[in-house]
C-alpha positions as CSV (number, residue, x, y, z in Angstrom):
1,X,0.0,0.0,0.0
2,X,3.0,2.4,1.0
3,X,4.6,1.5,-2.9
4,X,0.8,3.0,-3.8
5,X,1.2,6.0,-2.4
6,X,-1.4,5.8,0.4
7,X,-0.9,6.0,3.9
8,X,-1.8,3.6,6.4
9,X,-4.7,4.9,7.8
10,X,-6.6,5.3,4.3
11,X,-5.3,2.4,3.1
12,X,-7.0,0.2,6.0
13,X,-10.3,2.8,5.6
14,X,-10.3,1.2,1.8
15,X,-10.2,-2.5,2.7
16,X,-12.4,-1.3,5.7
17,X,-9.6,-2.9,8.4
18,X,-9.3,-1.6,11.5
19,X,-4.9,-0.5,11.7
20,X,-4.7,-2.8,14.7
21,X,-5.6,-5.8,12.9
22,X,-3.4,-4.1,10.0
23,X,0.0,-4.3,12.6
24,X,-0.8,-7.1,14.7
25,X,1.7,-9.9,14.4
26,X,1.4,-13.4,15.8
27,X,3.3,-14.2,18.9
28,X,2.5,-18.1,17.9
29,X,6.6,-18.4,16.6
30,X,7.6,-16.7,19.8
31,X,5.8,-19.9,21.9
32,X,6.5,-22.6,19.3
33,X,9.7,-23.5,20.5
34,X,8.3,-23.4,24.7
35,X,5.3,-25.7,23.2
36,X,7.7,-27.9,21.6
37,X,9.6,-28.2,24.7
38,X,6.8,-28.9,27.1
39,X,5.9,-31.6,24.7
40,X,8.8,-33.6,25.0
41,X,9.2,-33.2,28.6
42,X,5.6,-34.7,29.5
43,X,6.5,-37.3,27.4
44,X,9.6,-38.1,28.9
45,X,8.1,-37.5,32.6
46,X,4.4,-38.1,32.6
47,X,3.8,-37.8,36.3
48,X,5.7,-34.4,36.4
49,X,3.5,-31.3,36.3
50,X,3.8,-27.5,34.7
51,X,5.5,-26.6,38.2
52,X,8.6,-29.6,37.7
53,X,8.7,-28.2,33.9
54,X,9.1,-24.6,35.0
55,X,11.9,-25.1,37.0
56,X,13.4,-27.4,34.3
57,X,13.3,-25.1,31.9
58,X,15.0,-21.7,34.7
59,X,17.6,-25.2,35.4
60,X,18.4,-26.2,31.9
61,X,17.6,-24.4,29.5
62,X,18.2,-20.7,31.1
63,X,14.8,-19.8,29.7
64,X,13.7,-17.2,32.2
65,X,9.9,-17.4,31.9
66,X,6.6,-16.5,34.1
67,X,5.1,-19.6,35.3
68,X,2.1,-18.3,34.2
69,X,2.5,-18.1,31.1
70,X,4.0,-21.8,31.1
71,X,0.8,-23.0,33.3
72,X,-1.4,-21.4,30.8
73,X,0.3,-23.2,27.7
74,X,0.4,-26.5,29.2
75,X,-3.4,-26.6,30.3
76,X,-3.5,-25.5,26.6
77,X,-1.7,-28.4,25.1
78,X,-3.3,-30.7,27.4
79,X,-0.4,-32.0,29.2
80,X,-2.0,-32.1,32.3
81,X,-1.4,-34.8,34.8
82,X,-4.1,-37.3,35.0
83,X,-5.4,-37.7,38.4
84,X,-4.6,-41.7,39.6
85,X,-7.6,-43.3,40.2
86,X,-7.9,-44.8,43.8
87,X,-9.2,-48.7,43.9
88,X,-12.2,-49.5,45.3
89,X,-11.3,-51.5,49.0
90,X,-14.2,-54.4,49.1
91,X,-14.7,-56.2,52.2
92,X,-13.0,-59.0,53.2
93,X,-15.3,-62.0,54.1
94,X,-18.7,-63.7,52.1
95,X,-19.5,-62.4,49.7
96,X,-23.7,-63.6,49.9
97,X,-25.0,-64.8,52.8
98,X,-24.5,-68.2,53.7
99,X,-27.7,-70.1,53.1
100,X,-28.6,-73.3,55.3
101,X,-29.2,-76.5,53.2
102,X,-30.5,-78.8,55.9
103,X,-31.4,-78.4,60.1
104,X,-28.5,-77.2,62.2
105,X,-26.4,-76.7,58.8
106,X,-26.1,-72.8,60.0
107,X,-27.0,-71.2,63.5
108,X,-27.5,-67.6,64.0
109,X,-27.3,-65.7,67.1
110,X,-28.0,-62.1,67.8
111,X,-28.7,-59.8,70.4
112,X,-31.9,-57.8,71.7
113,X,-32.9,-55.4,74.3
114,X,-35.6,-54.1,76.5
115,X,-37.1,-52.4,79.7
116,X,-38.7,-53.8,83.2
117,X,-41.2,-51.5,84.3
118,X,-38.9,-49.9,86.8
119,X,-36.3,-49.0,84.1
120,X,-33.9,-51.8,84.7
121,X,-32.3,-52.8,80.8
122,X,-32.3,-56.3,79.9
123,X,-30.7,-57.9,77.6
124,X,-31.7,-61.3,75.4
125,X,-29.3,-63.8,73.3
126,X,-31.0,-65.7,70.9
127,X,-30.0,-68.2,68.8
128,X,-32.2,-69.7,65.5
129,X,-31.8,-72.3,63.0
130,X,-31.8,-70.6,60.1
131,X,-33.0,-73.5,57.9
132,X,-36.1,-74.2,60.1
133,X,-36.4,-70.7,61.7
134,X,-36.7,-72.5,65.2
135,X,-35.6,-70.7,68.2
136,X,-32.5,-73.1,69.6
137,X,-32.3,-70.4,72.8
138,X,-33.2,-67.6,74.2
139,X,-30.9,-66.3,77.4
140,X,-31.8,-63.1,79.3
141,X,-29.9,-61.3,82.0
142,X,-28.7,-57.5,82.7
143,X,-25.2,-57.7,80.9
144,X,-24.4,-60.7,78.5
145,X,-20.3,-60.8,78.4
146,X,-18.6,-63.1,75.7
147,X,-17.9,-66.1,78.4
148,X,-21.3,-66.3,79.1
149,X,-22.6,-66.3,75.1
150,X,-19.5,-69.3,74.6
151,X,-21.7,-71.0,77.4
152,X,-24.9,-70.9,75.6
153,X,-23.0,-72.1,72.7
154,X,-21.5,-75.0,74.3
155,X,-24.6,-76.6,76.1
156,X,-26.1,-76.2,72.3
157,X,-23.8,-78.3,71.1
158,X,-24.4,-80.7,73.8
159,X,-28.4,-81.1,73.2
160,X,-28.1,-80.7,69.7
161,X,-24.8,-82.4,69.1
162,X,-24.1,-80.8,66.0
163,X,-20.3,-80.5,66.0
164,X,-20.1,-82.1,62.9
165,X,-22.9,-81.1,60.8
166,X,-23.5,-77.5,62.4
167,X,-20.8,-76.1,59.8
168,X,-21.4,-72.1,60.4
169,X,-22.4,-69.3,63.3
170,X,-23.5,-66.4,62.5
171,X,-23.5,-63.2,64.6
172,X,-25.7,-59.9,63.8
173,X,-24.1,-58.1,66.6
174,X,-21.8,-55.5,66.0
175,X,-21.8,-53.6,69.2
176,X,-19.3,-54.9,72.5
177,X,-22.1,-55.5,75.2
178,X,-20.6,-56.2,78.8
């Protein structure tokens, strides 16, 4: 245009171009060789971040650069550091409940609680058979401590004698009574 004899500002009034469009001048060269740079350094240390690159780049290369700017161009790349996925923990133990195939195949035992009328707590052990749902025992005192359920267990095992065919025990109870 300036070979035509025209000035600038009539010159981008002809094309109708505003004159900042008319000067502006990519800074894309000026970040091409940064870009390139980042690239090859997430793929040579995938669990490093912009941060690691940043100082890589003051350490090495003597490139003194914002890390802003180097933040900013590696979200824009999409070098980002993917996040690790935790496993899931299961729990350990069955996975279904165990279901009784015959009379005393499984036992289950749980506790209960109530009230006398003068406020006095009471607590109950009972013990089923899960496969025909009949009550085996039912114990009741104040305070039920873990000697006194293995005693219930035992004289069960002496009426019924199940020790080999009563194969599991269940428990319910998840709170320590004393």
């Amino acid at each position: 245009m300036k070979g035509q004899g025209l000035s600038e500002n009539k010159a981008c009034l002809f094309v109708n171009m505003s004159r900042t469009s008319f000067r502006y001048q990519s800074c894309a060269n000026e970040n091409a060789k940064l870009i390139n740079w980042l690239k090859t350094f997430s793929g040579k240390y995938p669990r490093h971040g912009y941060r690691q690159a940043h100082m890589q780049l003051i350490r090495s290369e003597g490139m003194v650069i914002n890390h802003k700017k180097v933040e900013r161009i590696w979200r824009e790349q999409g070098l980002c550091v993917p996040r690790i996925k935790r496993k899931r923990r299961r729990g350990k133990g069955t996975k279904l409940p165990i279901s009784a195939k015959y009379p005393n195949h499984v036992w289950s035992y749980d506790f209960m609680e109530d009230s006398c009328l003068n406020g006095q707590r009471l607590r109950l052990l009972t013990v089923i058979d899960e496969f025909t749902r009949e009550s085996l025992a039912i114990h009741i005192d104040t305070s039920i401590p873990s000697a006194q359920v293995q005693i219930v267990l035992q004289i069960l095992f002496l009426i019924y004698l199940v020790f080999d065919s009563c194969r599991f025990i269940l428990s319910n109870f998840c709170k320590n009574i004393q």
